[in-house]
KEKE-3310 file (N, C-alpha, C; in steps of 0.2 Angstrom, whole numbers, plus 5000, padded with zeros to 4 digits):
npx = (4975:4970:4960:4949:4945:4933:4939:4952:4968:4970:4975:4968:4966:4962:4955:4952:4942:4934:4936:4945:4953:4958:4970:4976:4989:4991:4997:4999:4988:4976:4960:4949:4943:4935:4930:4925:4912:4909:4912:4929:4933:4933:4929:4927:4912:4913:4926:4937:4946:4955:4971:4978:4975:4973:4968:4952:4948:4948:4966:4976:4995:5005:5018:5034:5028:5019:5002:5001:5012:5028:5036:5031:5021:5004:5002:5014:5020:5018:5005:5000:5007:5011:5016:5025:5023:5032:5033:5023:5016:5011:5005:5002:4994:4988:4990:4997:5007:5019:5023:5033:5041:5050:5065:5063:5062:5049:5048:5059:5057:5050:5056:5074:5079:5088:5080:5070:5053:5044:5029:5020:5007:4999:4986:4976:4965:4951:4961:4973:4987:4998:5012:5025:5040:5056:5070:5085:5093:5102:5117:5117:5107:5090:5076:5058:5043:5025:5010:4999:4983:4970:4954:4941:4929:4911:4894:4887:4893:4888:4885:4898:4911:4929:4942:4955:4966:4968:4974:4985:4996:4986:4983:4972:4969:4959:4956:4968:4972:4977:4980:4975:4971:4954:4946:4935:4934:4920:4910:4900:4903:4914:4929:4946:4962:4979:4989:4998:5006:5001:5007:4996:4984:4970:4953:4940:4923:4910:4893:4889:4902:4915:4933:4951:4963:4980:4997:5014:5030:5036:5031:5027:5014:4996:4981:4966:4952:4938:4927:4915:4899:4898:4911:4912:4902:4909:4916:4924:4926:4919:4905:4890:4885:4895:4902:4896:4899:4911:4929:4944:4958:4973:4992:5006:5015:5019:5025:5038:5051:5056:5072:5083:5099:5112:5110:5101:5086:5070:5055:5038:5022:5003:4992:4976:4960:4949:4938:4930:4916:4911:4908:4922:4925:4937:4951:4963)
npy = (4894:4878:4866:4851:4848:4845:4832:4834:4841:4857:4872:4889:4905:4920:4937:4954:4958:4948:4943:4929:4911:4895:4882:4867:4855:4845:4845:4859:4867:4879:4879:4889:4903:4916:4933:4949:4942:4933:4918:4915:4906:4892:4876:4861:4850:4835:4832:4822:4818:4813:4814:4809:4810:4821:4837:4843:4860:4877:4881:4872:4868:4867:4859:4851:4852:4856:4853:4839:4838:4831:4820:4818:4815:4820:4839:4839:4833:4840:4843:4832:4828:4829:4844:4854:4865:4880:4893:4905:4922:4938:4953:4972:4974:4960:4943:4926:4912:4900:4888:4871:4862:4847:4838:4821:4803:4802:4811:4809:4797:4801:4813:4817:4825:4838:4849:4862:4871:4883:4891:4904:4911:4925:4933:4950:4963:4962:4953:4942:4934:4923:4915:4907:4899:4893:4884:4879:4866:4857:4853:4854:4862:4866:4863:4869:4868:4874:4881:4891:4887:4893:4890:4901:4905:4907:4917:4911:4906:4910:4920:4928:4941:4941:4953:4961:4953:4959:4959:4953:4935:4922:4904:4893:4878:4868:4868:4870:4882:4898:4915:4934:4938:4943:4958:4957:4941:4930:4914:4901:4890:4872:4880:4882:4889:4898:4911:4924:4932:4947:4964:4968:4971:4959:4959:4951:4951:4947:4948:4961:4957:4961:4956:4958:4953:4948:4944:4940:4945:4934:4923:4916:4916:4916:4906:4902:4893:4883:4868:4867:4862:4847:4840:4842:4833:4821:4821:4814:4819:4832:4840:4837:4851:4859:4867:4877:4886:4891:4899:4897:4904:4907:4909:4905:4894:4889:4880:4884:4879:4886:4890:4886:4890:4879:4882:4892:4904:4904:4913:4914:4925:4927:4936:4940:4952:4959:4970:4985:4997:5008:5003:5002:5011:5006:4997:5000)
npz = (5048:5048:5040:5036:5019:5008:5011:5011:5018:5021:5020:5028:5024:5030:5027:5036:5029:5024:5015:5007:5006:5000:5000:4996:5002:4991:4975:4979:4975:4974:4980:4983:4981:4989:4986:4991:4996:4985:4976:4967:4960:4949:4955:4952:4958:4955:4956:4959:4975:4980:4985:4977:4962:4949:4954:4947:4944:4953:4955:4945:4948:4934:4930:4928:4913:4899:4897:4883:4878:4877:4886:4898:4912:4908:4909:4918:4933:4946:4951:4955:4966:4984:4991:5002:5016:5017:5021:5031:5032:5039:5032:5035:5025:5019:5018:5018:5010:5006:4996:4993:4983:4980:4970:4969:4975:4966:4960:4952:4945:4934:4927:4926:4935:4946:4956:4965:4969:4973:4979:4979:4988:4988:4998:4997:5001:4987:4978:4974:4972:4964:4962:4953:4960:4951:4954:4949:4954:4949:4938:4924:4913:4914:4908:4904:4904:4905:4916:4927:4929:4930:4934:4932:4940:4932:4931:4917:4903:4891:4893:4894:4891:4886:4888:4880:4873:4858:4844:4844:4843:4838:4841:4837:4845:4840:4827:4821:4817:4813:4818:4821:4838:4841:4846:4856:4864:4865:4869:4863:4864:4863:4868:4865:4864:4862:4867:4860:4875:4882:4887:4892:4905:4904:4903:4912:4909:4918:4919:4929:4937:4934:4932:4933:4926:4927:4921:4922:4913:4911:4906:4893:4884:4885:4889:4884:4889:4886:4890:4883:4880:4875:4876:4891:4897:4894:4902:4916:4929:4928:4932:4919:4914:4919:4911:4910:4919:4920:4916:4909:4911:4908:4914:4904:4897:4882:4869:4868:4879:4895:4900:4912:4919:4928:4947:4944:4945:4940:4938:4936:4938:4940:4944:4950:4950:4958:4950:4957:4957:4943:4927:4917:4902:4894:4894:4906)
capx = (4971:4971:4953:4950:4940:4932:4942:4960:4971:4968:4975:4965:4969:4956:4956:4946:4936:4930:4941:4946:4957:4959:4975:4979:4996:4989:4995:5000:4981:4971:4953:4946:4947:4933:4932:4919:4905:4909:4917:4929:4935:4927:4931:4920:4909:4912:4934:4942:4947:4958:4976:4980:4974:4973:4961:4947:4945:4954:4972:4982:4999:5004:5025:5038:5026:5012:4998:5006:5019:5034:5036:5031:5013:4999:5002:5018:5018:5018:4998:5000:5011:5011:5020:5026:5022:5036:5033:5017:5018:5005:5008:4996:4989:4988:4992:5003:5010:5023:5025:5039:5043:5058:5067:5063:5061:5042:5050:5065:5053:5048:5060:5081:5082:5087:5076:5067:5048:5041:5025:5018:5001:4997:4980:4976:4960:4950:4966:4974:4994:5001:5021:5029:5047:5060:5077:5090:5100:5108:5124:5115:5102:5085:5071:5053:5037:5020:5004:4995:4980:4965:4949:4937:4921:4905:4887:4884:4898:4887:4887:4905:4915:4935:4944:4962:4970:4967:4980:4988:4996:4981:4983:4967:4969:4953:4957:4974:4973:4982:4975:4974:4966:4948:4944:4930:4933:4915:4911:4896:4904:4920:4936:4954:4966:4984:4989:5004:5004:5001:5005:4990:4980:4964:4948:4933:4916:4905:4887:4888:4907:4921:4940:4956:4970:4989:5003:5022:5033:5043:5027:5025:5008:4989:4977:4958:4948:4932:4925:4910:4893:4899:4916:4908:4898:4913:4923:4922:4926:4917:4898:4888:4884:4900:4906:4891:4899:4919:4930:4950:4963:4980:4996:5008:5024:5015:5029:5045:5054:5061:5078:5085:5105:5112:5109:5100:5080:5067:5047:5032:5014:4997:4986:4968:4959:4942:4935:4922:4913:4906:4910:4925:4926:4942:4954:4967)
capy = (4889:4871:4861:4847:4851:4839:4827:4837:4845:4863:4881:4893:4912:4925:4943:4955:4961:4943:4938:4919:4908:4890:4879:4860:4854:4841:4849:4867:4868:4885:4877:4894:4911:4919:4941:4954:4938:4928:4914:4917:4901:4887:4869:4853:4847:4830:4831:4814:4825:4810:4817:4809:4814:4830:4840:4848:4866:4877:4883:4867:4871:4864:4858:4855:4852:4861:4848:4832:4842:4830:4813:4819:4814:4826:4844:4836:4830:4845:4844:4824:4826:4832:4850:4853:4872:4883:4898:4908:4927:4943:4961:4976:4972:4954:4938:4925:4907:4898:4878:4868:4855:4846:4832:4814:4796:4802:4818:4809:4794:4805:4817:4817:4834:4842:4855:4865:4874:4888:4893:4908:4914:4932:4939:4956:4964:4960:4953:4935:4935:4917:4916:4900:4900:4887:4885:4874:4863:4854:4854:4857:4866:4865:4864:4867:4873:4873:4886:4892:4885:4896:4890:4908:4906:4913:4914:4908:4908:4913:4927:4930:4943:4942:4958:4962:4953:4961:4960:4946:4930:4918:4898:4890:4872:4864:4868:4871:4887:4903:4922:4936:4940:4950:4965:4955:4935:4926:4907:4897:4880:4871:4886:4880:4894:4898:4919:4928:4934:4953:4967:4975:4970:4956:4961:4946:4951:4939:4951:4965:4957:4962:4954:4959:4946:4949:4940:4941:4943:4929:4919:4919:4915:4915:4902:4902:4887:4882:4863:4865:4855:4840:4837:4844:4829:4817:4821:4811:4824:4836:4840:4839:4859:4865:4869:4884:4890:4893:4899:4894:4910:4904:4913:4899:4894:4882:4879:4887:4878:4889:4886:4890:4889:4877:4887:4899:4902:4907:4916:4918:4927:4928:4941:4942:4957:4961:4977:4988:5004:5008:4998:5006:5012:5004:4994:5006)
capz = (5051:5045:5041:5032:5015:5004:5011:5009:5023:5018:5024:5027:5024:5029:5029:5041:5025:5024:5010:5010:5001:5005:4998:5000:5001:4987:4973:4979:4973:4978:4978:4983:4984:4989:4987:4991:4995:4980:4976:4961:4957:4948:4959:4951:4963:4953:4958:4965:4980:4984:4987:4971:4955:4948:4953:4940:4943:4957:4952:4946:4946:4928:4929:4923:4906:4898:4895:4884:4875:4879:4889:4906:4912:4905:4912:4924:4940:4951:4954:4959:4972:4989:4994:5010:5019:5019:5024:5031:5033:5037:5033:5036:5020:5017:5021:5011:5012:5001:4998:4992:4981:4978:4967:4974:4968:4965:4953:4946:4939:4927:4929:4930:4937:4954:4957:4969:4965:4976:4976:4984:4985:4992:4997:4998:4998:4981:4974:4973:4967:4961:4960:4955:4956:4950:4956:4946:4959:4946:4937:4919:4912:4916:4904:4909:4901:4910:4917:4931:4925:4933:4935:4934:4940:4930:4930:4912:4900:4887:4895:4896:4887:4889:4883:4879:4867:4852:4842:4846:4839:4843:4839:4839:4842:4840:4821:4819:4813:4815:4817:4827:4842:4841:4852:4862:4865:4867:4869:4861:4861:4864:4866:4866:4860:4865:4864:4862:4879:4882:4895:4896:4909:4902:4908:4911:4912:4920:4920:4934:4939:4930:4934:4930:4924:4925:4923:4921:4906:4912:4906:4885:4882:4889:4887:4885:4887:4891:4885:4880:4881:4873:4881:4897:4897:4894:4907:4922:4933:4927:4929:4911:4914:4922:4906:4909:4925:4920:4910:4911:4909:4910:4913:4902:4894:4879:4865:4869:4884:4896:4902:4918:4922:4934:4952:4942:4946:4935:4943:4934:4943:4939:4948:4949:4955:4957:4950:4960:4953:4935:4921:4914:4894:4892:4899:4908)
cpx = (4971:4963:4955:4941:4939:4937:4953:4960:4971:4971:4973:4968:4962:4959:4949:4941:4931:4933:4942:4949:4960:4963:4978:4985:4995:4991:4999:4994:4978:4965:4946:4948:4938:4934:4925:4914:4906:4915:4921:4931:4933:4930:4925:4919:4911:4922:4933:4948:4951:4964:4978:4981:4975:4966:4957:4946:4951:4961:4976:4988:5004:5016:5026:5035:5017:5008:5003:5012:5024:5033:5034:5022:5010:5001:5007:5017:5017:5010:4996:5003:5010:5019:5019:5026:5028:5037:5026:5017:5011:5008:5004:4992:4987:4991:4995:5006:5015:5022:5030:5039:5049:5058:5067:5063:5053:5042:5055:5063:5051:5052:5068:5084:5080:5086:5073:5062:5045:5034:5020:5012:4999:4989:4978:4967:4958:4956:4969:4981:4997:5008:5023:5035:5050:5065:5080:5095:5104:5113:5121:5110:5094:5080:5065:5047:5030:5015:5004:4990:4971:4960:4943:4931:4917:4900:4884:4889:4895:4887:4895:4910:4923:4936:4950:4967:4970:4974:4985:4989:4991:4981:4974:4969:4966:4951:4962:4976:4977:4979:4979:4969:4959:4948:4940:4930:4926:4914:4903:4898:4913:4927:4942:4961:4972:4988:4997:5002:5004:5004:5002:4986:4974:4957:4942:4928:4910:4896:4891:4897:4911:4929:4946:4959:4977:4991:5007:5025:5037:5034:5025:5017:5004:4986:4969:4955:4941:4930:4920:4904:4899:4907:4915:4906:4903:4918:4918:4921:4924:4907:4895:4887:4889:4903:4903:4895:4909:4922:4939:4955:4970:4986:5002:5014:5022:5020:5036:5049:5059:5065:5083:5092:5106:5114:5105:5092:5076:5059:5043:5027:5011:4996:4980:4965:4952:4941:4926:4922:4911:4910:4915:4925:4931:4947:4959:4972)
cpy = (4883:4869:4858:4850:4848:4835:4829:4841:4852:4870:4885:4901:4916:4933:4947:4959:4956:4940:4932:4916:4902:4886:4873:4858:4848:4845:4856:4870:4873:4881:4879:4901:4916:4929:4942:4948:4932:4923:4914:4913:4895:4880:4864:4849:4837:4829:4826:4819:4818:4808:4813:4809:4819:4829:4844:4853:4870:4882:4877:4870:4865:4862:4853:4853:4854:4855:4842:4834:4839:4823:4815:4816:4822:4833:4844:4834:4833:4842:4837:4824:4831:4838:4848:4862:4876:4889:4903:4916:4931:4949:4963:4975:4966:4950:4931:4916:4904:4889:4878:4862:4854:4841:4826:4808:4797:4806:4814:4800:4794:4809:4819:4823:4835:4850:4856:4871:4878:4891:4898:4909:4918:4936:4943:4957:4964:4958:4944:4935:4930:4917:4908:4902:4893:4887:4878:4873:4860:4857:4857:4858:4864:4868:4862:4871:4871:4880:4887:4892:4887:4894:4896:4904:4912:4911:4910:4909:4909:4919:4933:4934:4942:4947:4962:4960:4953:4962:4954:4939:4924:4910:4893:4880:4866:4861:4869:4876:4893:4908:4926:4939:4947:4953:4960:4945:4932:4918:4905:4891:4879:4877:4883:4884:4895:4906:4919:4932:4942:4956:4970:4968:4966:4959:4955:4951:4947:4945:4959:4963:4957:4958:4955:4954:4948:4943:4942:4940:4938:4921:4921:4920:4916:4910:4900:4894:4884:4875:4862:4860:4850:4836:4838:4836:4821:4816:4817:4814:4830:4835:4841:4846:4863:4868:4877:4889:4890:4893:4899:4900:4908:4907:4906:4898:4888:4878:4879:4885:4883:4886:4890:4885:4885:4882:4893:4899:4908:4909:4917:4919:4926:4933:4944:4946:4958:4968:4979:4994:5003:5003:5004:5008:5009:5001:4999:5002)
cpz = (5046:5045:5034:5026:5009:5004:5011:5014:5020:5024:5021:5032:5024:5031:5034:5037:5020:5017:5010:5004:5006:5000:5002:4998:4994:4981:4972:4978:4978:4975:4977:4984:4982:4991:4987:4990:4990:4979:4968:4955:4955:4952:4956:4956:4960:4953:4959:4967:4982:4987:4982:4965:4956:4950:4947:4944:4950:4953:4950:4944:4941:4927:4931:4915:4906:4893:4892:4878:4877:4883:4895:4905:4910:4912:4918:4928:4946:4954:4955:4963:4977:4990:5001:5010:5019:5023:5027:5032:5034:5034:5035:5029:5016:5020:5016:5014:5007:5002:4994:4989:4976:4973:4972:4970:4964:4958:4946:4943:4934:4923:4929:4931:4943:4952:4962:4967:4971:4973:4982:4983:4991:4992:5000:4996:4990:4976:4975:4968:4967:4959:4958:4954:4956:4950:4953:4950:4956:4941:4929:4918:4912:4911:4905:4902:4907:4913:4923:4930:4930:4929:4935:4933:4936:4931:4925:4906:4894:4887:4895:4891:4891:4885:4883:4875:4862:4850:4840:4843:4842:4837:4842:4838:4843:4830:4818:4816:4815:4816:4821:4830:4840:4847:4859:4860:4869:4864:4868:4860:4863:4862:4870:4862:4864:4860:4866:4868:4878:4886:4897:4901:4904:4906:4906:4912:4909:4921:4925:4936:4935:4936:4931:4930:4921:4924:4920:4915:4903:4907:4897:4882:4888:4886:4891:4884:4891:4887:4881:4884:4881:4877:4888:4899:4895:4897:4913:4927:4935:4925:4920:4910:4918:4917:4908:4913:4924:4914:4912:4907:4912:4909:4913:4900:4889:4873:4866:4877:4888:4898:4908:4918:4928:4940:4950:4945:4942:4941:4938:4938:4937:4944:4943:4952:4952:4957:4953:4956:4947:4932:4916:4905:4892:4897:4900:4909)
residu = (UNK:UNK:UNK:UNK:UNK:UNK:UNK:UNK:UNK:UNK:UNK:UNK:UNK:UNK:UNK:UNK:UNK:UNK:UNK:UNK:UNK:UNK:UNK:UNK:UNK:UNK:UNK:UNK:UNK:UNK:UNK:UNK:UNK:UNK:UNK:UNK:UNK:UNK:UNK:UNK:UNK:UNK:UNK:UNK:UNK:UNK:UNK:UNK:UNK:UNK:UNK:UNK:UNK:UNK:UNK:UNK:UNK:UNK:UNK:UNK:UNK:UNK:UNK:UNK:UNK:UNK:UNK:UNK:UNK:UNK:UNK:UNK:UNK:UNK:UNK:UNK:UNK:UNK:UNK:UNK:UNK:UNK:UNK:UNK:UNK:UNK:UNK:UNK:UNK:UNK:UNK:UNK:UNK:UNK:UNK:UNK:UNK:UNK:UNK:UNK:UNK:UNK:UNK:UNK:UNK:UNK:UNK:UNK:UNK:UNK:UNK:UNK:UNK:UNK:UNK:UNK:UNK:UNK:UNK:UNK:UNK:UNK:UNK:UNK:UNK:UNK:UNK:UNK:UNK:UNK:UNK:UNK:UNK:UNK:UNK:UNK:UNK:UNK:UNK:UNK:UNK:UNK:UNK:UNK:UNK:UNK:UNK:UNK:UNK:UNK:UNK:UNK:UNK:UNK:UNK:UNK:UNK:UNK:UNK:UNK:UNK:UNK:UNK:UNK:UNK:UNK:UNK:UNK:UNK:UNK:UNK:UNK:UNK:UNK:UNK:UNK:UNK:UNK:UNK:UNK:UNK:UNK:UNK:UNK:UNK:UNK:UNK:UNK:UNK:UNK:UNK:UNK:UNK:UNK:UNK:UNK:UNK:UNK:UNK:UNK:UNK:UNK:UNK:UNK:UNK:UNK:UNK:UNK:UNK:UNK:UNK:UNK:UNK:UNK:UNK:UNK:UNK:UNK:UNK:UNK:UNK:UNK:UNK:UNK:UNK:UNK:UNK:UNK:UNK:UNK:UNK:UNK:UNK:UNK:UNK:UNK:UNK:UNK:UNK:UNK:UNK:UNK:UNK:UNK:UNK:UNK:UNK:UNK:UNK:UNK:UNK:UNK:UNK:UNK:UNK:UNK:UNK:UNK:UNK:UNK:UNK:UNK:UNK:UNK:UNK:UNK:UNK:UNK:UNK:UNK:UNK:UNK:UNK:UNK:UNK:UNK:UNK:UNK:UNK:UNK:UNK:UNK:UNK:UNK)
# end
């Protein structure tokens, strides 16, 4: 199903346990995904929804560069330009669409690479699965960095524990500093960190709602960020208090360029799941 949604052509994906996920061609941009009632993604009411900036919140899909790491525009050009639908698909347990975006005079103003970017997004009960993949049509080697840059809705980000990457290389760079990750990640004020990715499973908990958070090996890092009051409040497109209501987990690729062969193609995912029953003792 097609509707127009704040202003943008949007497909809509439902399931028959009331699930919903709505995606505009603007972008590649999932804008929602609601599970089990709730909505899980954070979208600023305060966007310029108007099929050419970035959007604020949502899923921007962040390619071929990760924020202004290198001469492309901030976080690439993917989430500026219009995709086109490739494919729609059901099965017995979910339902599924793909878009497509190629090399154009749009990509190779920035850009001087033939390529072609796929983007899947699969929903299944309580779950939400993000694939980007990138196929090298040209003659030489293809270098890319860049995220799936998820918006997670919460009630109160004071409230909010993340819990998984203990251990971990964690680069804070709000101070430039180095460390490693602690047991339990909480926010009181501006958070911008960039982790050695893991393979354990991340777990959010928002109060009463926990979420799990995957992604793929093919993706080196994770990135936590939330701006805070004060930058909250310097954004244009961002409510003074929306910093309260999200917290940004990103499955990334932030320093180390990957490098795809010519004809070769590269995937990373994300998957978000919503946990029901007790509050587990540990992450499993």
């Amino acid at each position: 199903m097609v509707e127009t949604y704040r202003g943008l052509s949007t497909h809509i994906l439902t399931l028959p346990c009331g699930d919903e996920l709505r995606v505009t061609l603007h972008g590649a941009h999932v804008l929602s995904w609601v599970s089990q009632g709730r909505e899980r993604l954070y979208l600023s009411p305060d966007s310029l929804m108007d099929g050419h900036a970035a959007i604020r919140g949502g899923v921007p899909v962040c390619f071929p560069q990760f924020n202004q790491r290198g001469t492309l525009p901030k976080h690439g050009f993917a989430r500026n330009l219009p995709w086109a639908l490739k494919t729609t698909a059901s099965t017995a347990d979910g339902v599924s669409l793909t878009l497509m975006l190629s090399d154009s005079p749009a990509t190779r103003a920035h850009w001087p690479q033939a390529f072609e970017a796929q983007f899947s997004i699969e929903l299944t009960p309580r779950s939400l699965l993000m694939t980007l993949k990138v196929v090298n049509r040209d003659t030489h080697p293809l270098e890319m960095t860049g995220a799936l840059h998820s918006y997670l809705a919460v009630d109160d980000i004071a409230q909010v524990v993340l819990r998984g990457l203990q251990g971990q290389a964690e680069w804070d760079s709000l101070t430039d500093s180095h460390a490693q990750a602690a047991p339990e990640l909480r926010f009181d004020g501006e958070f911008d960190r960039v982790y050695e990715a893991t393979a354990r499973p991340l777990l959010l908990q928002d109060g009463a709602n926990r979420l799990h958070i995957e992604q793929s090996p093919t993706w080196l890092n994770s990135v936590v960020w939330n701006p805070g009051a004060a930058l909250s409040a310097r954004m244009a497109d961002m409510p003074d208090n929306g910093y309260q209501h999200m917290l940004c987990v990103e499955a990334a690729q932030v320093d180390a360029p990957v490098k795809v062969s010519p004809q070769a193609t590269w995937q990373g995912w994300q998957r978000l799941t919503v946990l029901q029953g007790p509050r587990p003792q540990a992450l499993t």
